[in-house]
VEXLOVO-446660 format. One record per atom (N, C-alpha, C, O): x, y, z. Coordinates in steps of 0.02 Angstrom, whole numbers, plus 50000, padded with zeros to 5 digits. Example, Ala and Ser with C-alpha at 12.3 -4.5 7.8 and 13.67 -1.06 7.14 Angstrom:
% residues 2
506604971650390/506154977550390/506604983550390/507124983450423/506424988850354/506844994750357/506455000250394/506705005750402/
//
This chain:
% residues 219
509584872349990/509304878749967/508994882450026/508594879450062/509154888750038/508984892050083/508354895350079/508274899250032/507784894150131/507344893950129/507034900750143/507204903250197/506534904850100/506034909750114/505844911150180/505494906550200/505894913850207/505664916850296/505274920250295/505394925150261/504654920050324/503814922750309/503474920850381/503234916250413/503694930350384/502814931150440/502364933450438/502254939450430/501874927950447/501094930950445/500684934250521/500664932650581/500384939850472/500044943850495/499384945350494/499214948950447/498844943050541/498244943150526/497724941150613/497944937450657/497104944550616/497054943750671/496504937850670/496104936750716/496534934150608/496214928150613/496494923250624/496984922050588/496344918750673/496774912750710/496824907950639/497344906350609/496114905950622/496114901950580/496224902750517/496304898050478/496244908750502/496394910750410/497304909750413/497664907850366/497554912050489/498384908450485/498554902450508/499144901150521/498204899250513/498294890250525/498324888250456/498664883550434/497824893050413/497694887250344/498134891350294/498274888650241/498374897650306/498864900650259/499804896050293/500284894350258/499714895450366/500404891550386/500234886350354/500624886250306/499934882650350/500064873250330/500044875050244/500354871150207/499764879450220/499884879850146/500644881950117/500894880150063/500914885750161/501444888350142/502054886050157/502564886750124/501984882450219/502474878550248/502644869650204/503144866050207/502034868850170/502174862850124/502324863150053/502134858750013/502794870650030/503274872749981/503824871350014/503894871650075/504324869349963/504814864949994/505464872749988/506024872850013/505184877949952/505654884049973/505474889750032/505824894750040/504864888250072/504394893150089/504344889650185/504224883650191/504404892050219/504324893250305/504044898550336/504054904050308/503834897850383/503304903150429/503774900650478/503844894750491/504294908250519/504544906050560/504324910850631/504594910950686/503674914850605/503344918750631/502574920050635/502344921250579/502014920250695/501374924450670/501444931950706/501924934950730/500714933750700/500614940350728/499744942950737/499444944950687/499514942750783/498934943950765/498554951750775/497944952550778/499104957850779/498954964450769/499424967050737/499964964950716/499134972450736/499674978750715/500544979750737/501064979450704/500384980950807/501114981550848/501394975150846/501984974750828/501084969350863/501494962150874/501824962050802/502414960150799/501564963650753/501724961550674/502484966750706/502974964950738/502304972750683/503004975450691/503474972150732/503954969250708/503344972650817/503774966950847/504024962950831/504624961750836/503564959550804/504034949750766/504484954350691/505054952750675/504284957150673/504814957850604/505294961850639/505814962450606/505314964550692/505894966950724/506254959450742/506714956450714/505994958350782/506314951850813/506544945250750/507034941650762/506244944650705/506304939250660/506714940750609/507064936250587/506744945650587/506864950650507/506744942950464/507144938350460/506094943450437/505814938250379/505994940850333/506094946950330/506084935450270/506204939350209/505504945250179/505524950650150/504994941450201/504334942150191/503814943850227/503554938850252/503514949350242/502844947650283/502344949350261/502274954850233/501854944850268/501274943650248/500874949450288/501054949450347/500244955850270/500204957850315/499414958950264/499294959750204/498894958150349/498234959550342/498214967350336/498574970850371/497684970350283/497464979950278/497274977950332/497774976250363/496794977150363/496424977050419/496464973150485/496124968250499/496974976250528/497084974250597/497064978350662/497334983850666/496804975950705/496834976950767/497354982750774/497784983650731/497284987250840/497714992450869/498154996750804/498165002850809/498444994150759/498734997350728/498524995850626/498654989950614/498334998350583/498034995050528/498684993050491/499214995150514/498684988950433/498974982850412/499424988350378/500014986650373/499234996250348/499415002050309/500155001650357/500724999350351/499715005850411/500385007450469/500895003450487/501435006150497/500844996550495/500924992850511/501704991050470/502244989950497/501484991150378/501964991550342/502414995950341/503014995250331/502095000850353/502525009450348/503095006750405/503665006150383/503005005450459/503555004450513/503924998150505/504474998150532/503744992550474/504234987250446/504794989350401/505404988750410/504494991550358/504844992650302/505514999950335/506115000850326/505185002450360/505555008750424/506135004850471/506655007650490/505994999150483/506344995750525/506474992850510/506714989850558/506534990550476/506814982050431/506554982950377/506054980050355/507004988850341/506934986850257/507364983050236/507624985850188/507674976450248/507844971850222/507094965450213/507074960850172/506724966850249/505984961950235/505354966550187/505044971250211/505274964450130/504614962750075/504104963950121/504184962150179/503504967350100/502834966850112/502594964250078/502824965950024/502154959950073/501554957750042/500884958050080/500824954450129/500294962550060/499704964850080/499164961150058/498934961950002/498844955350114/498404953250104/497674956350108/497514960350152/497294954550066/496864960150095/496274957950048/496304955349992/495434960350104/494634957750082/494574962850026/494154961549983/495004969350019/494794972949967/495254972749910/495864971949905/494494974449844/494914975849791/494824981249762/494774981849701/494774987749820/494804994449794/495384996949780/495854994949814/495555003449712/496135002949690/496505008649745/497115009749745/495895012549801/496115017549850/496475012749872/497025012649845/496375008549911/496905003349964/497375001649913/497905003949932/497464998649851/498204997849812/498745002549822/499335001549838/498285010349804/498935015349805/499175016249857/499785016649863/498745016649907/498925016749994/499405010150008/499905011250042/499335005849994/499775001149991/500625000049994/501074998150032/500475003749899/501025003949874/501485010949908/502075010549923/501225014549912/501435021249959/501685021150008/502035026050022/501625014550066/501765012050127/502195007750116/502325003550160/502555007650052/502975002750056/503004995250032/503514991950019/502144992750029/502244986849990/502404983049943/502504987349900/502514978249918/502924977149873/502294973549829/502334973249768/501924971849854/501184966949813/500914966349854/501074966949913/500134964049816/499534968149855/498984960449805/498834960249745/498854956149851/498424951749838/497834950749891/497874950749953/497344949949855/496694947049862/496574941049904/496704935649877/496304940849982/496204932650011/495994929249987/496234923750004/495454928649935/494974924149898/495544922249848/495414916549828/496004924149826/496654923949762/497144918649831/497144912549828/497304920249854/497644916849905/497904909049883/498484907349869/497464905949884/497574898549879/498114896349799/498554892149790/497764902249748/498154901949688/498654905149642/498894904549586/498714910649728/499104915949676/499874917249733/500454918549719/499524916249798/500034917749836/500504916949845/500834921249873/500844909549821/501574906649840/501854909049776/502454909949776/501574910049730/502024915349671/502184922049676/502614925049645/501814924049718/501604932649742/502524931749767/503084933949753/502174926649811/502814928949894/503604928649854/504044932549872/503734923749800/504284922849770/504554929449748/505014932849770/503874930649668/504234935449663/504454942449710/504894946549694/504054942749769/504214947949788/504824947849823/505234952249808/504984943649867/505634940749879/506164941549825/506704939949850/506204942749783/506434942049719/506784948649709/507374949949694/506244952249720/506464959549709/505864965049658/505864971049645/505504960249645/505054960549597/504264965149620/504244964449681/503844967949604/503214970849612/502674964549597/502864960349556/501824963449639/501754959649632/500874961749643/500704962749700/500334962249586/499824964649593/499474959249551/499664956149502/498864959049588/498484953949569/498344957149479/498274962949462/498354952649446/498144953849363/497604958649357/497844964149341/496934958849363/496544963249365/496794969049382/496764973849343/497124969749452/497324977449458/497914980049402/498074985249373/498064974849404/498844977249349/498664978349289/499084981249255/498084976749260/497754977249188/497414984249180/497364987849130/497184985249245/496764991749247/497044999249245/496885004949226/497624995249282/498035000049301/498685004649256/498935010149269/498844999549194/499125000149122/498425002149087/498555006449045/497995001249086/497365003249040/497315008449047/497305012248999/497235011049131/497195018149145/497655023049134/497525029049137/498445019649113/499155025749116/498975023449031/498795029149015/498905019548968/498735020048931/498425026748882/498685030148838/497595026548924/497055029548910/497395039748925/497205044448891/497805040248973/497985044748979/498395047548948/498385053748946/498915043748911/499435046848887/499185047848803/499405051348759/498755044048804/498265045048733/498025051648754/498535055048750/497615054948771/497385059448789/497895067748787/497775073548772/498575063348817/499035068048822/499135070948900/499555075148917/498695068048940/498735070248992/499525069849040/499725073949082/499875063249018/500415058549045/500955067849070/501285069149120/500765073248993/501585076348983/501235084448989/501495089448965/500385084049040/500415091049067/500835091849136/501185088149170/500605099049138/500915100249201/500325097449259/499945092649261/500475103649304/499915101049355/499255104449350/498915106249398/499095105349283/498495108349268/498225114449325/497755113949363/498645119849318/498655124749368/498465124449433/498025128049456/498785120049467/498865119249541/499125125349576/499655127049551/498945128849623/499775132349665/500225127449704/500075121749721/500795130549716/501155126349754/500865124149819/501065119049848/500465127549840/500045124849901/499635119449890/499645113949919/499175121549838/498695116849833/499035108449792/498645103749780/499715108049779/500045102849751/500425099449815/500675093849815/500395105249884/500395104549944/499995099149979/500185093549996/499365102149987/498865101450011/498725093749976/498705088850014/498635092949908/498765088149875/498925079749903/498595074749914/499575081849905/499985077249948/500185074149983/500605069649985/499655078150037/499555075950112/498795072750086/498805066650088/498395074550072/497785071650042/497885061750020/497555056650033/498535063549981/498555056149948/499095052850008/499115046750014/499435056350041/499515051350084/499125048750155/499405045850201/498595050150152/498015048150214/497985053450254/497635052750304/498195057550249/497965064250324/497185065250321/496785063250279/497115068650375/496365073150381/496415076650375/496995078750375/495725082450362/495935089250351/496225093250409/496575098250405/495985089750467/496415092350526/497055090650549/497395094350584/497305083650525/498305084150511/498395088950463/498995090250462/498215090950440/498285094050377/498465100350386/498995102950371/497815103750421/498035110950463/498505111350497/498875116250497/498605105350540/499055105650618/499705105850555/500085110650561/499835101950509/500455103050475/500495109750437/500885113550465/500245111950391/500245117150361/500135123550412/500275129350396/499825121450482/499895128450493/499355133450501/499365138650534/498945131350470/498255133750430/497545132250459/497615127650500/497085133550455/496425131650475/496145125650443/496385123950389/495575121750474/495445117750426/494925121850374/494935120650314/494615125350395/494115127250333/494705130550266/494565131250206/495145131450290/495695135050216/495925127850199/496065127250140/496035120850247/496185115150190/495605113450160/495735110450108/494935114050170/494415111150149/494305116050074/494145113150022/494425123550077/494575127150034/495125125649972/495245127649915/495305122250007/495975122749954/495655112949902/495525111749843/495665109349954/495355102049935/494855103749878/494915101249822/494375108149894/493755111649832/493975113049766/493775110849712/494625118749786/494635122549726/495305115549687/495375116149626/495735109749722/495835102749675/495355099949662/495295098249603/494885098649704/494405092749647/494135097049586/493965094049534/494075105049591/493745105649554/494125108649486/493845109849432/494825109749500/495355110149425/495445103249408/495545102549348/495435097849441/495625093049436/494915087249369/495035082949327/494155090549397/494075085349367/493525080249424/492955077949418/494255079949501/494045072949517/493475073049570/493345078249600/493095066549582/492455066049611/492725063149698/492465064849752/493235059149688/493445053749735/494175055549769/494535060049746/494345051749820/495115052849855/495625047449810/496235047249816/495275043749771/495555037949761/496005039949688/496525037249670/495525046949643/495725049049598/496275054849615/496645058049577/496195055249675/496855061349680/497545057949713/498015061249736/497495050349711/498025047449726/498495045349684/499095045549693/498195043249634/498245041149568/498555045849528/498955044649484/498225054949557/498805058849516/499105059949537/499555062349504/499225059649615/499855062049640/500295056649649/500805058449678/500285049749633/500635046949604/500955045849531/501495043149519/500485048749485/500595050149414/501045054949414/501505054349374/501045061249461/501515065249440/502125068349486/502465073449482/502105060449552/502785060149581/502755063949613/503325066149623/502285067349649/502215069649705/502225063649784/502315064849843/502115057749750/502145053749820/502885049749821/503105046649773/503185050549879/503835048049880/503965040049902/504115038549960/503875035249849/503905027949862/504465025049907/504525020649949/504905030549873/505525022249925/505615023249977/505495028949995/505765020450005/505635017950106/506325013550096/506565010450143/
//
């Protein structure tokens, strides 16, 4: 049986000694790779093409976000899986946006991971339960509401613009340099969404601009 190919990514020496000897003693599962930044991660999945890589949010020179964005850019034949200290649902969507395929918890690690990595290998999506509960609770609660089948609750096309770049990580100054524009007219425009919108947070304007397919997943 041909064996799972998995590189880990993380700039802790020791959190990948004890994730290699865990993973390497599944009798479908090998580490035929580490990485302990940003760029090396990309490097080795250039050089390795794993089925899998394991990749820290938070690394050195390049972050674990970016990091995926250019794997998956370069070798979309290899799975992400995003390890990661947080369980904010901003870093999930950012996640999933970059390409990942599942998005687990280090403290989950020991009990959740060698199922994570399967199914994602698999072909499959792969979110720790909590997020995945919250996350159907929340598309639930909405479509009760009716919200699922408005429009964009009078956005302009700019500001569904502006939007977009918002939920995919810019600043307000990429923002200008792209649009063209000043930053005080993106900061203008950011005002007059949170405030048709409702929302308090960046985390809630990700969420709709993933709700309403403004963010473009496949890589």
């Amino acid at each position: 049986m041909a064996k799972i190919r998995l590189l880990l990514a993380d700039d802790h020496a020791i959190l990948r000694a004890g994730l290699r000897a865990l993973l390497n003693a599944e009798p479908d599962l090998e580490v035929v790779g580490e990485a302990s930044d940003g760029p090396e991660a990309v490097a080795r999945a250039q050089e390795l093409k794993p089925d899998v890589a394991l990749v820290d949010i938070s690394m050195p020179l390049l972050s674990g976000l970016e990091a995926t964005r250019q794997i998956r850019k370069r070798c979309p034949e290899t799975k992400v899986l995003i390890l990661t200290m947080h369980g904010d649902e901003e870093y999930l969507f950012q996640a999933l946006h970059a390409g990942a395929s599942g998005y687990i918890l280090k403290r989950l690690a020991d009990a959740q991971l060698i199922d994570a990595i399967r199914e994602v290998c698999a072909g499959s999506a792969f979110l720790y339960p909590s997020v995945a509960a919250a996350l159907a609770q929340d598309y639930l609660q909405r479509v009760s509401r009716g919200e699922e089948s408005a429009s964009y609750d009078g956005l302009t096309d700019r500001e569904r613009e502006v939007l977009t770049l918002i939920a995919e990580g810019h600043t307000n100054q990429e923002i200008a340099d792209i649009l063209v524009v000043s930053v005080k007219t993106v900061e203008t425009h950011r005002s007059h969404i949170m405030d048709k919108l409702g929302f308090r947070t960046r985390a809630e304007l990700v969420r709709y601009a993933l709700r309403k397919g403004l963010l473009d997943l496949s890589l």
